[in-house]
C-alpha positions, 0 to 999 in steps of 0.5 A: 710851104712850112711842111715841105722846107722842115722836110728838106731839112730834116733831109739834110740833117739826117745824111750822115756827112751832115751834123747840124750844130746847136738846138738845129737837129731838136728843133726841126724833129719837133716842128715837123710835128707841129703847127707852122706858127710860129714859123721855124726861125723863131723856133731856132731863135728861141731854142738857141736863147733858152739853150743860153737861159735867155728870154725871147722878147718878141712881138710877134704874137706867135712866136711869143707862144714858144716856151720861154718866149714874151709878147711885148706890146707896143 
């Protein structure tokens, strides 16, 4: 479950002989507080292209709700 994955991660991330790289760290201190959709992979992809000023494209309707993310329609 979404809950339990972010959890362990969060873990992980917390043991100070792991430091995680990029957007990781941020990105998992929210999604533990919020909803599972979008999942967290497209909170990771879409945290990195923000960091970078880039627009997710997405047609998945829920990771389009991410800030900075775009729905396309096909």
């Amino acid at each position: 479950p979404h809950a339990e994955a972010v959890a362990a991660l969060h873990a992980l991330l917390s043991d100070r002989r792991v430091r995680a790289a990029g957007v990781a760290a941020g990105v998992l201190d929210r999604a533990r507080e919020q909803d599972p959709d979008p999942g967290l992979m497209d909170r990771l992809i879409a945290a990195d292209y923000g960091r970078d000023g880039a627009e997710l494209l997405t047609f998945d309707r829920a990771a389009a709700r991410l800030p900075g993310a775009r729905l396309l329609r096909a």
